[in-house]
N, C-alpha and C positions, 0 to 999 in steps of 0.2 A: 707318454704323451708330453709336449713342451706348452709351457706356459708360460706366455708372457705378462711381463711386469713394467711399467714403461717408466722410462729415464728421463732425464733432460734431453738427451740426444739419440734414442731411439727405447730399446727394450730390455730390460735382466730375461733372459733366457733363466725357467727353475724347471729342471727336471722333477715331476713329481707324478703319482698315481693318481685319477681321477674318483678314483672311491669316495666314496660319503666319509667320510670319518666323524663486541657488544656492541649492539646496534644503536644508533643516535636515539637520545630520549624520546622526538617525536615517533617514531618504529617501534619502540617500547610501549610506549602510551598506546600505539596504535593493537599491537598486540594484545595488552591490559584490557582495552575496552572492547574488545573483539572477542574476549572471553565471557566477558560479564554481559557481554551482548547476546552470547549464544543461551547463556543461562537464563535472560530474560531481564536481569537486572537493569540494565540501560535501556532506557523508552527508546521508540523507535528513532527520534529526533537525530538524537547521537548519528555521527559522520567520522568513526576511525580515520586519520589517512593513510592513504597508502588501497584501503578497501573502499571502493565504489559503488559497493550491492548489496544488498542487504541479504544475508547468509539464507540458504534458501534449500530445504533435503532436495534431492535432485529424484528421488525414486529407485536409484540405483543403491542395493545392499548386497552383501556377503553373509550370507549362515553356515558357517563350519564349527568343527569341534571348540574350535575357538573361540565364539562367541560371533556377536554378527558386527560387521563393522557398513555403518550408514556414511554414504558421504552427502556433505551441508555444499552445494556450490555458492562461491561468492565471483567476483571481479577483483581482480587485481591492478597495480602497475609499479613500475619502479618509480620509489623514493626523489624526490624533487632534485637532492646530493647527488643522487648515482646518474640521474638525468643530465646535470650540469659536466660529471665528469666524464661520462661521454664526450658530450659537446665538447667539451676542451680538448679530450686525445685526439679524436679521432677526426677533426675536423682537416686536419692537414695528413697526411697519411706516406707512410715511410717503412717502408718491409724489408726486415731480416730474411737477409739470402747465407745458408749457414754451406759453402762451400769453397774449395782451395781457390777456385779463382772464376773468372766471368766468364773463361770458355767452359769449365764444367755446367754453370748454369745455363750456358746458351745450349749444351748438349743435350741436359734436361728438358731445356723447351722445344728442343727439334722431337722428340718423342710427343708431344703436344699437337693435337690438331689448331695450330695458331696458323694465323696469317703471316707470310715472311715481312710484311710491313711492321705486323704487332711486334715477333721477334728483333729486328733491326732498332725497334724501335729504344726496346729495350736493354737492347747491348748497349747504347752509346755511353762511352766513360764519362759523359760529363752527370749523367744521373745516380754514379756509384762514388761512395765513400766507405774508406775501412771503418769498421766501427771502434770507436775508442774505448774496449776493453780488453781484460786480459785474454778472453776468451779467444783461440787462432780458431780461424777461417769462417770467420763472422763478417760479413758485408752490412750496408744498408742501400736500399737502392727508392731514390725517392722519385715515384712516376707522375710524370705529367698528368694532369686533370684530363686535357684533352686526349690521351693516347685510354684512358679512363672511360672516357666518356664513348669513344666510336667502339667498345670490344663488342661482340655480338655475345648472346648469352650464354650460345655452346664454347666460346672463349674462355669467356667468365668460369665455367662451371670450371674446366681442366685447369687454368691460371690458378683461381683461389684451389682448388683441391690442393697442388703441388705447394702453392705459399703456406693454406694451413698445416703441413708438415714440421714449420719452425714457429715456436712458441711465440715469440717476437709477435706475430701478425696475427692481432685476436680479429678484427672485424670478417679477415678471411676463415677464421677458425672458430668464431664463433658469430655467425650472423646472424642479422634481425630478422627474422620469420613472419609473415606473413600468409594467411590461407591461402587466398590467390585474387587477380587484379582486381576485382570484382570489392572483396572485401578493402582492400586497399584505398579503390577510390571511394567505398560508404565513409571514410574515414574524412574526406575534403570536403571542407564548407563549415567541419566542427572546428568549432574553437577558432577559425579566423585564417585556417590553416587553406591554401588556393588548392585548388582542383588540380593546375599545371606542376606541382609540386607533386601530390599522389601520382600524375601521367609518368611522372620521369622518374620517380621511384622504383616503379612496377616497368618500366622498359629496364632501369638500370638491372632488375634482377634476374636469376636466372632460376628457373623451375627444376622442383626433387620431387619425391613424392608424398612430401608434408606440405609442399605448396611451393613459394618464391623465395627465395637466400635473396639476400640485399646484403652486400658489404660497402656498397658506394656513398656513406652519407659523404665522404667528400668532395665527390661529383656536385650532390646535390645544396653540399652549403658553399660552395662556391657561385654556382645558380642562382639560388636564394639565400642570400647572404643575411638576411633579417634575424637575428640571435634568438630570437620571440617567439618568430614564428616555426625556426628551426626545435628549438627545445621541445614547443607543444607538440610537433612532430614525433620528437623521439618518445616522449609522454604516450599518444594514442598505440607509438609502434611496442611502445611494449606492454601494451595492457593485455590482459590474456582471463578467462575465466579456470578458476583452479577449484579445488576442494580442499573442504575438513574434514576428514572422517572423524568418525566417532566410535568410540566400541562399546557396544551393549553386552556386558557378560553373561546376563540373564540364561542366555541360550545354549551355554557353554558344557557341553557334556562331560564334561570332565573337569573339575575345581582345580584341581593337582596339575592336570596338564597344561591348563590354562595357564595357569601363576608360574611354570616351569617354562614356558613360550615366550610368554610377555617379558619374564626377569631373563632372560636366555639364561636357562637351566641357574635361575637364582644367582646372576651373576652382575644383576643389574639390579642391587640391594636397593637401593634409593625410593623405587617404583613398587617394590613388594607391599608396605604398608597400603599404599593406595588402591593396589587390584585386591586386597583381602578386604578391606570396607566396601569395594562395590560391589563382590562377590557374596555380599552380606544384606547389600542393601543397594541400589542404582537407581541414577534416575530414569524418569521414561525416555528420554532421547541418547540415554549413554553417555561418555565422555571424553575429552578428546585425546585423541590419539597421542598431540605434544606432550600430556602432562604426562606420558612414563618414557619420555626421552632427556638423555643427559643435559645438560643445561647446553654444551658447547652444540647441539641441535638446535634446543627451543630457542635458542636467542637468534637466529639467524633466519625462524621460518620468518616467510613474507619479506623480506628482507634482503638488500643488495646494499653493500656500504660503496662508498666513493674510491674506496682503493680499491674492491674489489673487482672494479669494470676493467680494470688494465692489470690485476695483479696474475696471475700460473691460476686460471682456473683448472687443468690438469691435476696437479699435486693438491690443489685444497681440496676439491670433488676427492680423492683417497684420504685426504687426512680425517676427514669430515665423515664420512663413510664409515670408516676402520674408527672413529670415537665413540659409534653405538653400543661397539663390541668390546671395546678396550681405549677408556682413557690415555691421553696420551699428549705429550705435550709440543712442542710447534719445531720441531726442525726445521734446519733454512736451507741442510742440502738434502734435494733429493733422493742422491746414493744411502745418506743414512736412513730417510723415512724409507725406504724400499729393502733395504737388508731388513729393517725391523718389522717391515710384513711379512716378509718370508719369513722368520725365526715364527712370528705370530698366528698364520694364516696359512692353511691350506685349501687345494682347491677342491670343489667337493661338489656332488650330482647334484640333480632332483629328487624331490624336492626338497626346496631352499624354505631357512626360515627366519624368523626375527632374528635382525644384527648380522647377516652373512652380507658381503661385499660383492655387488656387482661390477663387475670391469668388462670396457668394453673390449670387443678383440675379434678379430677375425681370423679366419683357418692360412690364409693367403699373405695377412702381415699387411694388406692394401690400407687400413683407416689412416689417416694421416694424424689422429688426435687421439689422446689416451684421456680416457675421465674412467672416475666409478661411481656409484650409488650406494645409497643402503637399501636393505632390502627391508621390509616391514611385512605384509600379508599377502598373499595370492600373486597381486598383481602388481600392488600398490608400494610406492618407494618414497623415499626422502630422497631429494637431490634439488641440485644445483641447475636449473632449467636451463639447458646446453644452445639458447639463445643472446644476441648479443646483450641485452639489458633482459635477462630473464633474472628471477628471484629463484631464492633457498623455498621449499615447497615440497606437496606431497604429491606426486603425479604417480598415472598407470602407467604403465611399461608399455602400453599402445600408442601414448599419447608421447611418451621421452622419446622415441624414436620416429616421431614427426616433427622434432622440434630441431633438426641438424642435419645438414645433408650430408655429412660425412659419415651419419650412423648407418646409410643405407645399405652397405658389404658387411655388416659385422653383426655380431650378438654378444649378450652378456655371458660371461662365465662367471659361475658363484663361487666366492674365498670365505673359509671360516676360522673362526679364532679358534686356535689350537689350546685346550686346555692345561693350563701348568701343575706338573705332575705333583 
């Protein structure tokens, strides 16, 4: 069976057997006090930023051999920084066409159900420039607002699909989510933000089955050009409610198996002290799930920095992943961090456990984006919220795959660290 491993410019093809074998001080702070919040120590008063709601058991728990794991729902949204850096990229908007020339891309789009107007539209040379790097057969092609504004949404869907294929074009590869129009417009009237701004939001987007993809804010900040009232905008779109889990060992039928799960197989030294004291003695609500994760995790949950809204969310989602299991330090080429998962990593059944690597992937090769996850309990994962302004966080695997419309053909396949002989 072939697995793929994805590139800068498509996939490592690995032959293999399927068998088992730092975030700004305020983000800090906010984490700090969201800690001493769950434990009681900060009075209610207290107002983290970044967290909206005050931490709250949801009802929903886990009891396996492993202890039980409670999740605390709160509110979220991205960081004021990552808000702004939005605002700045993506306000003008300019797409990586990675092919030998403009009649290959217009081939591509005659396989498109477009309009021959859309198409024409966007052939015309005067909207194409070579891109000034070394990189051969790299375009940029920068579309008019208005050829933007009239696409219909079944357009939109196939358009962005084909764009999200090249890394270059995050708003079409990773867009703002929304439940659907409904929740959209609850959102106008707060914070000053107009009702006609949520209308053409929700027209500009186009429907999956997590709700509405929107990659048009530059439709919409040319519309409404007010910086104020645009930014509160990106503010309410990415607010999302998430969880903390917690783990209760109490429950845990096995001591040994427990400590061998959490450290994956005692390989995650750091966090052993801590599960033998609670294994010893816990509190009644348990504790949280971050504290037996590497630091290059904890620093990140809740969390979206200002580089990271325009930076290869692709390649950090694996690096970030692949650090539960194996420290590791920051390669700048992909080809390297991808040989070094193959040497580290195999691909491996059901069931998956703590520190095994989720990649998305499909049978057919159709996703146009590669990302991966960590895997933590049952359901439950660390990742990089595969929306335009999503945060680092703990999501179910029901909810990750509502949050991109390009996850819809594909499924996760689990990789695990291959242990050194």
């Amino acid at each position: 069976m072939y697995h793929r491993l994805p590139s800068r410019y498509g996939w490592y093809r690995v032959s293999r057997s399927s068998s088992v074998g730092g975030a700004p001080p305020s983000t800090q702070g906010c984490r700090r006090a969201l800690r001493w919040w769950l434990f009681g120590i900060v009075t209610a008063g207290s107002s983290p930023a970044g967290v909206i709601d005050v931490p709250r058991e949801t009802g929903g728990s886990s009891v396996t051999a492993m202890g039980t794991v409670i999740d605390h729902a709160i509110v979220i949204e991205a960081p004021e920084a990552a808000v702004q850096a939005y605002l700045d990229a993506f306000t003008d908007r300019e797409w990586e066409v990675r092919v030998s020339s403009r009649g290959d891309f217009l081939a591509q789009l005659f396989a498109l159900e477009l309009s021959s107007a859309t198409r024409d539209a966007l052939a015309a040379p005067a909207l194409w420039r070579t891109a000034a790097t070394a990189e051969p057969e790299r375009f940029l092609l920068h579309p008019p607002v208005a050829l933007l504004a009239r696409l219909t949404a079944d357009e939109r869907r196939e358009l962005y699909r084909l764009l999200a294929g090249w890394p270059g074009n995050k708003p079409e590869r990773w867009p703002l989510v929304f439940r659907d129009a409904a929740a959209l417009r609850a959102l106008s009237g707060r914070e000053g933000i107009p009702v006609a701004l949520m209308d053409r939001a929700a027209a500009l987007s186009y429907p999956f089955a997590g709700g509405l993809a929107f990659s048009d804010f530059s439709v919409v900040a040319v519309e409404f050009p007010d910086p104020e009232v645009l930014f509160r905008f990106l503010q309410l779109a990415s607010r999302v409610e998430s969880v903390i889990p917690r783990l209760r060992l109490s429950t845990a039928k096995s001591v040994s198996e427990t400590l061998a799960y959490w450290t994956i197989n005692y390989r995650n030294p750091f966090a052993l002290p801590l599960l033998e004291a609670l294994a010893e003695s816990e509190t009644v609500g348990g504790t949280e799930l971050e504290s037996f994760l590497p630091g290059s995790i904890r620093h990140r949950l809740f969390d979206l920095s200002p580089e990271g809204v325009s930076h290869d969310l692709s390649l950090n989602s694996f690096m970030i992943a692949a650090s539960l299991a194996a420290p590791l330090g920051e390669p700048a080429d992909p080809a390297v961090f991808f040989a070094w998962f193959e040497r580290q990593f195999q691909p491996v059944s059901p069931p998956f456990r703590f520190g095994d690597v989720l990649v998305l992937q499909s049978e057919d090769g159709e996703t146009p984006v590669s990302y991966a996850c960590a895997f933590i309990y049952e359901d439950l994962v660390f990742a990089k919220d595969p929306s335009g302004l999503g945060l680092w966080r703990f999501m179910r695997l029901a909810e990750l795959r509502q949050r991109n419309p390009h996850f819809a053909r594909a499924d996760f396949v689990a990789w695990r660290r291959v242990p050194s002989p």
